[in-house]
GUTORMI-898941 format. One record per atom (N, C-alpha, C): x, y, z. Coordinates in steps of 0.2 Angstrom, whole numbers, padded with zeros to 4 digits, always signed. Each point is the difference from the previous one (the first is absolute). Example, Ala and Ser with C-alpha at 12.3 -4.5 7.8 and 13.67 -1.06 7.14 Angstrom:
<atoms>
+0066-0028+0039/-0004+0006+0000/+0004+0006+0000/-0002+0005-0004/+0004+0006+0001/-0004+0005+0003/
</atoms>
This chain:
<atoms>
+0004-0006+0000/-0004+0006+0000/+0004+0006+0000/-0004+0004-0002/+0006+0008-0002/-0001+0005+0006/+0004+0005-0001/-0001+0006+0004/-0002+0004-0003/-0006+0003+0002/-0003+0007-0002/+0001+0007+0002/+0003+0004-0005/+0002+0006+0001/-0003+0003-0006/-0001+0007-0001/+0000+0003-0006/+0004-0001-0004/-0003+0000-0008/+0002-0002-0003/+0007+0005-0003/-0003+0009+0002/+0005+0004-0003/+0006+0001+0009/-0001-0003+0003/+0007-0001+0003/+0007-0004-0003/+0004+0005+0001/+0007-0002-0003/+0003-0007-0001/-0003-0005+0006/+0002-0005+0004/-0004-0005-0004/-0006+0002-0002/-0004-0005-0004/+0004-0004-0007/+0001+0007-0003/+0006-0004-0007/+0004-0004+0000/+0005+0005+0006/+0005-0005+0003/-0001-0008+0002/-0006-0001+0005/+0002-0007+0000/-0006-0003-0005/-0004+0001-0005/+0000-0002-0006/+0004+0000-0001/+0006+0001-0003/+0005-0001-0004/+0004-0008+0002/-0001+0003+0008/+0004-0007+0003/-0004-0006+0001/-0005+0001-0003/-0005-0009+0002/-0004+0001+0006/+0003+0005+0003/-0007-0001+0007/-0007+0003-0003/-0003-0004+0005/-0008+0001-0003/-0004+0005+0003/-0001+0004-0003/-0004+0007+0002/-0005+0001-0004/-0006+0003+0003/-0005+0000+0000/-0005+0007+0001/-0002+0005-0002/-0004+0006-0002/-0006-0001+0004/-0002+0007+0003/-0006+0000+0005/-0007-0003-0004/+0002+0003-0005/-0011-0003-0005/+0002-0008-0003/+0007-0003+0000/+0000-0010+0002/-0002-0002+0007/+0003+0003+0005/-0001-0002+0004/-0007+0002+0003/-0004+0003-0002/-0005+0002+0002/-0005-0008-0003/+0000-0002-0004/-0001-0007-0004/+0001-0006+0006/+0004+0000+0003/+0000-0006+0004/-0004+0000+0007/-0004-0007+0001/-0001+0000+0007/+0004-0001+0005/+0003+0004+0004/+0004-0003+0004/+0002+0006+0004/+0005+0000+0007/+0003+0005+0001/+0007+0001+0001/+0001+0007-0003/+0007+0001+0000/+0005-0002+0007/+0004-0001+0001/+0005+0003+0007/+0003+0007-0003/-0004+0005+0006/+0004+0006-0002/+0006+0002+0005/+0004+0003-0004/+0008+0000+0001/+0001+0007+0000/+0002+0005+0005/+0003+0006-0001/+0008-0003+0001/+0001+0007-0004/+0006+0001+0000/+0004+0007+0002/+0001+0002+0007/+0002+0005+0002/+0007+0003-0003/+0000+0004-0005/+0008+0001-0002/+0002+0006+0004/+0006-0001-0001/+0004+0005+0004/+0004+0000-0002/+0002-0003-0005/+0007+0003-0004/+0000+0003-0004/+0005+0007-0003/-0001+0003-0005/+0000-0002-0007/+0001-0006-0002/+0000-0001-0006/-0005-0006+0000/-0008+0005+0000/-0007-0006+0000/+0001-0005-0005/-0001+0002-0006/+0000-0004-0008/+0004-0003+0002/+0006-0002+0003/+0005-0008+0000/-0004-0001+0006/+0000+0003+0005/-0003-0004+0004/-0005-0004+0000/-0007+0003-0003/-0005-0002-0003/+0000-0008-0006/+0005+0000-0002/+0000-0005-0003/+0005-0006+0003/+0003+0000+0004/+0004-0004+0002/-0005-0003+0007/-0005+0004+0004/-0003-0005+0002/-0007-0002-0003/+0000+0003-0006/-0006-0003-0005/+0002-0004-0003/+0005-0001-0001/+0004-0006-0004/-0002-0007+0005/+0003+0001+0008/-0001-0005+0005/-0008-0004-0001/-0005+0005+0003/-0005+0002+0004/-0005-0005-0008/+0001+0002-0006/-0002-0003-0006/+0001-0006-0001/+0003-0002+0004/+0005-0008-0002/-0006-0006+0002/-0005+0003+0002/-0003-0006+0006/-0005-0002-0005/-0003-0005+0002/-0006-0005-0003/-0007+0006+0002/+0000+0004+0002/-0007+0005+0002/+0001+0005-0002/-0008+0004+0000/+0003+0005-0003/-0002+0005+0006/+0005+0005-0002/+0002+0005+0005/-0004+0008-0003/-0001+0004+0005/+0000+0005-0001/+0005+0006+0002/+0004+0002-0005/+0006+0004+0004/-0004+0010+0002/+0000-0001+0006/+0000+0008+0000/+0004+0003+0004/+0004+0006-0003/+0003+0006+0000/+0002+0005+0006/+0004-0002+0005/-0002+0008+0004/+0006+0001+0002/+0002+0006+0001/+0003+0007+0004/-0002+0003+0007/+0007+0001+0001/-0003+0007+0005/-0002+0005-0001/-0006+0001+0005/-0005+0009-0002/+0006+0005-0001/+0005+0000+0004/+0003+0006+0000/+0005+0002-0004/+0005-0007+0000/+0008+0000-0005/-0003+0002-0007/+0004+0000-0003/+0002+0003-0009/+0004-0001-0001/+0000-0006-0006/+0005-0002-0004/+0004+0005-0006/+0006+0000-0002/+0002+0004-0004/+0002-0004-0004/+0000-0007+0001/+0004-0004-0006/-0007-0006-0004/-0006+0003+0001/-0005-0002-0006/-0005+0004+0002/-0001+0002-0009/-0007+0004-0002/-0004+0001+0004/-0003+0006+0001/-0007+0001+0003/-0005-0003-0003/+0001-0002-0006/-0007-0001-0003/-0001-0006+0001/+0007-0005-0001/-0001-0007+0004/-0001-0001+0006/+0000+0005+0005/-0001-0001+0007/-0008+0001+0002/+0000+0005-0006/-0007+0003+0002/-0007-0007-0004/+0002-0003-0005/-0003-0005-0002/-0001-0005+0005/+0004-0002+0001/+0001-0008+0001/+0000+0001+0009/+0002+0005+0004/+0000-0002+0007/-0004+0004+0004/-0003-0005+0005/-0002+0003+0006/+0003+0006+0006/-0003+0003+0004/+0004+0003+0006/-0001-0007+0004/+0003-0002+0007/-0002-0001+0005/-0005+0002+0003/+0000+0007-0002/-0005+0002+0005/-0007+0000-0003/-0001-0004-0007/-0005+0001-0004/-0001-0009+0001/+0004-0004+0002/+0000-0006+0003/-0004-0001+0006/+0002+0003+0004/-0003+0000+0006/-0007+0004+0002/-0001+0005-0005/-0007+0003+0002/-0005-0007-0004/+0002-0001-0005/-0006-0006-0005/-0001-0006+0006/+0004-0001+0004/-0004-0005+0003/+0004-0008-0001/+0001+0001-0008/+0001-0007-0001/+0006-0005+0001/+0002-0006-0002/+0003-0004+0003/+0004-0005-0004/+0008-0003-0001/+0002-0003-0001/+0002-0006+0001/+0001-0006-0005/+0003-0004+0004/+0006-0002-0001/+0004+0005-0002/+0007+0000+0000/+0003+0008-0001/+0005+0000+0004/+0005+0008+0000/+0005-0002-0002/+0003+0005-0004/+0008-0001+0000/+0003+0007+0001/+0004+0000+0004/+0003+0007+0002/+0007-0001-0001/+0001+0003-0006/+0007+0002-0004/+0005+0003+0006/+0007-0001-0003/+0005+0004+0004/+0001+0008-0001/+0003+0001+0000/+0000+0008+0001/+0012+0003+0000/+0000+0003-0005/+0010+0004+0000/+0000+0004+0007/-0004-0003+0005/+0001+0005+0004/+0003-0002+0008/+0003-0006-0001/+0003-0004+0006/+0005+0003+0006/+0002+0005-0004/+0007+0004+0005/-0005+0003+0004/-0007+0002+0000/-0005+0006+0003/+0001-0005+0007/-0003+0002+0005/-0004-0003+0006/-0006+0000-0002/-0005-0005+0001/-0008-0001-0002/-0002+0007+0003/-0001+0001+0005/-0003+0007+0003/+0002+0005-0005/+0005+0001-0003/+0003+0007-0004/-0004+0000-0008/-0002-0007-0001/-0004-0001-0007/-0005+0007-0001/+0000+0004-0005/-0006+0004-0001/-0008-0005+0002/+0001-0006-0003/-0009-0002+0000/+0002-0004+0005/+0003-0001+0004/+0001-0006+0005/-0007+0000+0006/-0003+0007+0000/-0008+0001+0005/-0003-0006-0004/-0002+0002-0007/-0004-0002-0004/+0001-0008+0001/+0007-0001-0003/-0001-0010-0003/+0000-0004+0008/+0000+0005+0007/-0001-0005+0007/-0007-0002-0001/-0005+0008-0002/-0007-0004-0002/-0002-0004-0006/+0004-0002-0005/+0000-0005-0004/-0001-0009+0003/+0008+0001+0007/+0001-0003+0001/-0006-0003+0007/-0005+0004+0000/-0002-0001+0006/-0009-0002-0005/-0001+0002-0005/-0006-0001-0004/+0001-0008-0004/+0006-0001+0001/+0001-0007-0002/-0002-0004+0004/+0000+0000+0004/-0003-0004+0007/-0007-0001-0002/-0004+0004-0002/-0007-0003-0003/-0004+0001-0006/+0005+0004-0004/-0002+0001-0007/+0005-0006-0005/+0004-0002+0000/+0004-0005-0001/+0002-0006+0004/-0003-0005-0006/+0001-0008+0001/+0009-0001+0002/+0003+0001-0005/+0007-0003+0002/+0004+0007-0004/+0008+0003+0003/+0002+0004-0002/+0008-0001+0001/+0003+0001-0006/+0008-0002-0001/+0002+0005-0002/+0005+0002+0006/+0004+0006-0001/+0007-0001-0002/+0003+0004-0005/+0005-0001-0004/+0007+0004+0002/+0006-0003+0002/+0006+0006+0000/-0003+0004+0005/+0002+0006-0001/-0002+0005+0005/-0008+0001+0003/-0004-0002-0006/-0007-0002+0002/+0000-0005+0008/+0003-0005-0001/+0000-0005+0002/+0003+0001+0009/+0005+0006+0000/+0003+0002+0004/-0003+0005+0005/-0003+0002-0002/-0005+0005+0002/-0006-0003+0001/-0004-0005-0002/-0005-0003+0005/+0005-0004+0006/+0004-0005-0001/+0001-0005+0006/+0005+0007+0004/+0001+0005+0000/+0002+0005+0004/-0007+0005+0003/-0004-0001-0003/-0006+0002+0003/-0003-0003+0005/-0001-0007-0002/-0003-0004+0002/+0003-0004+0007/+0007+0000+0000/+0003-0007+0003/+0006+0008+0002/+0002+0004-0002/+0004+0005+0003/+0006-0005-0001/+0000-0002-0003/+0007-0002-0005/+0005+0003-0003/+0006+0004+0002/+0003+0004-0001/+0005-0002-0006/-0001+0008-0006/+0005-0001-0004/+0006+0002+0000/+0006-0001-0002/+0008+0000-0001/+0001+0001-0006/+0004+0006+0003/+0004+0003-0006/+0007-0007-0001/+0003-0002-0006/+0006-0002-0001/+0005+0003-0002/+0006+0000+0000/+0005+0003-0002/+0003-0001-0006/-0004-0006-0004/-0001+0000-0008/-0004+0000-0003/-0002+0002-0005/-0006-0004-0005/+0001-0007-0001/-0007-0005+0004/+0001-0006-0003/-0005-0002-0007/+0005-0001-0007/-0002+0000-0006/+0002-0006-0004/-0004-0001-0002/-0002-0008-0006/-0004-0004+0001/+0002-0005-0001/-0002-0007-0001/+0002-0005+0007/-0004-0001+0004/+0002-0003+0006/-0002-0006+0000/+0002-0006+0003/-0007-0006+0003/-0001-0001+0005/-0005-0003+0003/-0005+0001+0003/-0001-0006+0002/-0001-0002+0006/-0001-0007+0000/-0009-0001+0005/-0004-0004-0003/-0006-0002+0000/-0001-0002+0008/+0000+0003+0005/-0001-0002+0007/-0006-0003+0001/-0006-0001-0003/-0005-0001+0001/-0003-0004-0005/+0001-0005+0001/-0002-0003-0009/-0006-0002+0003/-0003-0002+0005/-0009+0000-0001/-0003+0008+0001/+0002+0005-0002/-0005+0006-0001/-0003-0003-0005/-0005+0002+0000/-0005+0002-0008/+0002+0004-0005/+0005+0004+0002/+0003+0005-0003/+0005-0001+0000/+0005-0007-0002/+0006-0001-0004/-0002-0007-0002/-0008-0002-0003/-0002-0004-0002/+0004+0000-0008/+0007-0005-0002/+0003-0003-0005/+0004+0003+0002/+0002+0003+0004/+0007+0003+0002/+0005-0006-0002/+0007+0002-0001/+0006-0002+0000/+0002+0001+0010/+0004-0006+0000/+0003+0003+0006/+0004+0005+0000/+0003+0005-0004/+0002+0006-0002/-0001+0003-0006/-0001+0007+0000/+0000+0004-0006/+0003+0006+0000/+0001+0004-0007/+0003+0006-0001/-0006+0006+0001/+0002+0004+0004/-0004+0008+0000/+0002+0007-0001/-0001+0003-0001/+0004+0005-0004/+0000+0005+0007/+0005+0001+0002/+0000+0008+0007/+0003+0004-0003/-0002+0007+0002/+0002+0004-0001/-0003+0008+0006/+0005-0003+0004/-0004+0006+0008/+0007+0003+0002/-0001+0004+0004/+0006+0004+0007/-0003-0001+0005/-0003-0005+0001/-0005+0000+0009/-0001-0008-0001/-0001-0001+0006/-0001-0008+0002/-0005-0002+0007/-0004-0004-0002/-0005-0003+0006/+0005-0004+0004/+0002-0002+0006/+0001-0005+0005/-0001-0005+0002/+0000-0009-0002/-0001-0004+0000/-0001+0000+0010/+0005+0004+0002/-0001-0004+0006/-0005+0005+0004/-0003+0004-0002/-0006+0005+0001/-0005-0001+0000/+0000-0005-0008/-0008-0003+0000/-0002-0007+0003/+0008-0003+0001/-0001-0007+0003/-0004+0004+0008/+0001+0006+0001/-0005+0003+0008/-0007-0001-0003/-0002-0001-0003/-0006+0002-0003/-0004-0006+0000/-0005-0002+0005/-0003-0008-0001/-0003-0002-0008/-0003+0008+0001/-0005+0001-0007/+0003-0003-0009/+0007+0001+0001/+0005+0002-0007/+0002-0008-0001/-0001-0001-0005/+0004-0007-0001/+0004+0003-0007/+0007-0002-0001/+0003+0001-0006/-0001-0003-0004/+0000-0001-0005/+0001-0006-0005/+0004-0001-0005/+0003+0007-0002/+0006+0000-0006/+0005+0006+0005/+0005-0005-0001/+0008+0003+0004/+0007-0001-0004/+0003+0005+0001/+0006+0001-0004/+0007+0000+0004/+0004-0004+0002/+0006+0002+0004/+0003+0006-0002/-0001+0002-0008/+0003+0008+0000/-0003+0003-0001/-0008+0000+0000/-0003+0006-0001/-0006+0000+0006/+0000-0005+0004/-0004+0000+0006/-0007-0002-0004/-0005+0001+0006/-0009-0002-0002/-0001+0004-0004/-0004-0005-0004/-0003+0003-0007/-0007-0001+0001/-0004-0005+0001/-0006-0001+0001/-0004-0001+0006/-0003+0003+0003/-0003-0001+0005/-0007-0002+0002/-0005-0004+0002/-0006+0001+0000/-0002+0002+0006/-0005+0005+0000/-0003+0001+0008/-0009+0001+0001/-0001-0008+0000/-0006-0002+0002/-0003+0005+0003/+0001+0004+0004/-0004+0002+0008/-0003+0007-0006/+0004+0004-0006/-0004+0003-0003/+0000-0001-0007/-0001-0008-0002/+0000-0001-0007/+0000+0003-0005/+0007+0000+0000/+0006+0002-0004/+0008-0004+0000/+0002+0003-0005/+0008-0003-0002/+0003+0008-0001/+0007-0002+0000/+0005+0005+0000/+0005-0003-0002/+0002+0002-0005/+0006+0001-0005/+0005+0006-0002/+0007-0004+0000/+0004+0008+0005/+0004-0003-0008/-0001-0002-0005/+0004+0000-0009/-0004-0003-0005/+0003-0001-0005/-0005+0004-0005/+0000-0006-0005/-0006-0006+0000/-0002-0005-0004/-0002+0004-0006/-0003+0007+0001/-0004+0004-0007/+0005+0002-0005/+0008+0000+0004/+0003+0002-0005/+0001-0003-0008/+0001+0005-0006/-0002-0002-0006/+0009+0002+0000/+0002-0003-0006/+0008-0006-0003/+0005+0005+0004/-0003+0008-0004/+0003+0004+0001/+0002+0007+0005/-0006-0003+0004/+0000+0006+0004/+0007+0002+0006/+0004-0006+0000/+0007+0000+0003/+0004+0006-0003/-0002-0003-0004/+0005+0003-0009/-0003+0009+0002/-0006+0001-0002/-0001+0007+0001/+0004+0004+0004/-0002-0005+0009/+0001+0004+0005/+0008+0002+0000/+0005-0006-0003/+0008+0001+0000/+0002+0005-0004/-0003+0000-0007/+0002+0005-0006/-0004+0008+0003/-0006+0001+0006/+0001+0005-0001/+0006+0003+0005/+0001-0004+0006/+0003+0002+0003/+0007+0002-0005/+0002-0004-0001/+0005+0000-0004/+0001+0009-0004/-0004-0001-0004/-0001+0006-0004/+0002+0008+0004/-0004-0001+0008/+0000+0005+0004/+0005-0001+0005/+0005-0002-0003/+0007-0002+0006/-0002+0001+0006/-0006-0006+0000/-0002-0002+0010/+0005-0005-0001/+0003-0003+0006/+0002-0006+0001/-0002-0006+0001/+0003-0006-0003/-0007-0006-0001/+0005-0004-0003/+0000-0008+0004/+0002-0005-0001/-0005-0003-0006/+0004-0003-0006/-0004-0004-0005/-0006-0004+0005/-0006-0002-0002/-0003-0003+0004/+0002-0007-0001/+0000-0004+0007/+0003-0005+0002/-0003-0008-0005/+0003-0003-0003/-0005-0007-0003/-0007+0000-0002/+0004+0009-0007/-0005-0002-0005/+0002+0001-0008/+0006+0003+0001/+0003+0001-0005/+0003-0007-0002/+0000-0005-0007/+0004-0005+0001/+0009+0002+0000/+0002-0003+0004/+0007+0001+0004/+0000+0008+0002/-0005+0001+0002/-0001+0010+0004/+0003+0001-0007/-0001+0001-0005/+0001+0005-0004/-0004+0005-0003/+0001+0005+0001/-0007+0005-0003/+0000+0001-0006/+0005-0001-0004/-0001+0000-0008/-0004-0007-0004/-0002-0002+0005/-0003-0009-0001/-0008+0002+0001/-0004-0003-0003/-0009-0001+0002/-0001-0003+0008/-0002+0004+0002/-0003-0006+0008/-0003-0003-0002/+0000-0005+0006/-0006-0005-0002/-0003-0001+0006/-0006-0003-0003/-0008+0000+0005/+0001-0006+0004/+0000-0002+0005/+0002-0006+0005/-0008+0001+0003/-0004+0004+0002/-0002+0000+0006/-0009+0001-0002/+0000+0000-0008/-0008-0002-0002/-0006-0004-0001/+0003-0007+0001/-0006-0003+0003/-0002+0001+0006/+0006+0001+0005/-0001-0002+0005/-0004+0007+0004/-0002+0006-0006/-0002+0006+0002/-0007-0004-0002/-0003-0001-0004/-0006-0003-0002/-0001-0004+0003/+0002-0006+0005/-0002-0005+0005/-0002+0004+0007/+0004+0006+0000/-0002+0005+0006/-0007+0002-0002/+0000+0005-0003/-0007+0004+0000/-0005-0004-0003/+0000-0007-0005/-0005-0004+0000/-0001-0005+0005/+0003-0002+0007/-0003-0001+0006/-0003+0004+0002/+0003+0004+0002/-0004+0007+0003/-0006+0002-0002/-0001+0000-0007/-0007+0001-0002/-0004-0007+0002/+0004-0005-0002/-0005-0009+0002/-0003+0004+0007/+0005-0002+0004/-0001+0002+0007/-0006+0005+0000/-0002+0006-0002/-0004+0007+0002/-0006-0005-0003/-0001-0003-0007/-0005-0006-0003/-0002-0005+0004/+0001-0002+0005/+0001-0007+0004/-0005+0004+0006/+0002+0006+0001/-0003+0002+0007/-0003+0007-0001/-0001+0003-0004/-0003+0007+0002/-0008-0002-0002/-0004+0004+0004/-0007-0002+0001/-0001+0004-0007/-0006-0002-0005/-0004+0000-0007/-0004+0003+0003/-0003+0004+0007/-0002+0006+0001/+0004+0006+0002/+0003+0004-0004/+0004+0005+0000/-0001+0004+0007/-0006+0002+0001/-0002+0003+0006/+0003-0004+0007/+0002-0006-0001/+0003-0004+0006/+0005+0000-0001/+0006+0005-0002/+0005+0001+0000/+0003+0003+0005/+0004-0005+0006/+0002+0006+0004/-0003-0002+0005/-0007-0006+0002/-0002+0001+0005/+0002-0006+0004/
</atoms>
């Protein structure tokens, strides 16, 4: 089954192009059945990749999905259109007055890691995001900084500055192989990091609530779940597309930042070489459990969402 998005969204062609099955509001109006609807809270200034890197995931699944759109009321993006902003997304705050209800969030990361959570311009704003999930949202997976800012909200799990960027291609070893969500796991995989901050393995192990499930001897916890406010937290980046290492290096590079090639992705770290993709099924086994999972248990009365 496909995902349904408008059709003149930039994201649509794209994964047409790529085989995933997408679907138009007047098709999907044709079938009986109900969607799983899915926001997507971005926060990163480059919406159009982000938009499609987890519309790419989120489409992968046997259901069909409804992807909808949202922002914060207050921020303003200077790296995509207002006209695509003003099309295709919601405010928060136009979320929250309607009433209505998801059975999945994703709450994107955010370049803004060096900040303290308090110092965030919208940081008022996304603690009520975080707190409207409790009963407006089925299941909610926060991503990178997303990710770090709910289980710091929630669980008061403190973030760390590092004294280097940890960047590339890590592995990751599968500590939980009966979750539901590392259903066809490998006992290890590749994930792409790319942070100056780090969550605490021995922080969350204080945490009854926290169970880990994806851990990195060099890049620490990657995957979390937290039962007690169903939700997952992901501190790297399964959404990453071939090149987006490639981006972040060349522009550093460009702007004489300092920046180690990133680590086992380059074949033999060479940057005049194509990366290569190591860590894409295993992004599609993620977010298509995760969706199984929200299919398996959220209630077919939307209004019993939360309760």
């Amino acid at each position: 089954m496909p995902i349904k998005i408008p059709s003149n969204l930039p994201a649509y062609n794209v994964l047409t192009h790529e085989g995933v099955m997408v679907m138009s509001d007047d098709e999907a109006s044709t079938q009986d059945i109900r969607p799983l609807r899915i926001g997507l809270l971005n926060l990163m200034p480059k919406k159009i990749q982000t938009e499609n890197q987890f519309a790419r995931l989120i489409g992968a699944t046997p259901l069909q999905i409804e992807l909808s759109l949202i922002r914060m009321t207050e921020h303003r993006t200077r790296n995509t259109a207002a006209d695509h902003m003003k099309e295709f997304y919601r405010s928060f705050e136009e979320i929250e007055a309607s009433g209505e209800k998801f059975d999945g969030l994703v709450i994107t990361g955010a370049p803004i890691e060096h900040l303290p959570f308090e110092d965030v311009t919208y940081w008022q704003e996304l603690t009520r995001v975080f707190e409207w999930t409790q009963s407006h949202v089925h299941s909610t997976f926060g991503v990178c900084w997303g990710g770090m800012a709910m289980i710091n909200y929630f669980h008061d799990i403190k973030k760390h500055i590092l004294p280097h960027k940890v960047f590339g291609c890590f592995r990751h070893q599968n500590v939980s192989s009966v979750s539901p969500y590392l259903r066809g796991f490998s006992d290890d995989c590749v994930i792409p990091v790319s942070r100056w901050t780090e969550m605490r393995q021995s922080e969350i192990d204080d945490k009854p609530a926290l169970s880990t499930l994806l851990y990195s001897d060099d890049a620490g916890p990657c995957l979390v779940e937290d039962q007690s406010h169903r939700a997952l937290y992901i501190f790297n980046h399964f959404e990453y597309d071939s090149d987006t290492l490639k981006q972040e290096y060349d522009r550093d590079v460009d702007e004489g930042t300092p920046i180690n090639v990133p680590m086992n992705y380059y074949p033999d770290d060479d940057p005049a070489q194509s990366p290569q993709n190591r860590w894409r099924s295993h992004a599609h086994l993620l977010y298509g459990n995760w969706i199984n999972q929200i299919y398996q248990s959220t209630p077919f009365d939307m209004n019993k969402i939360g309760q």
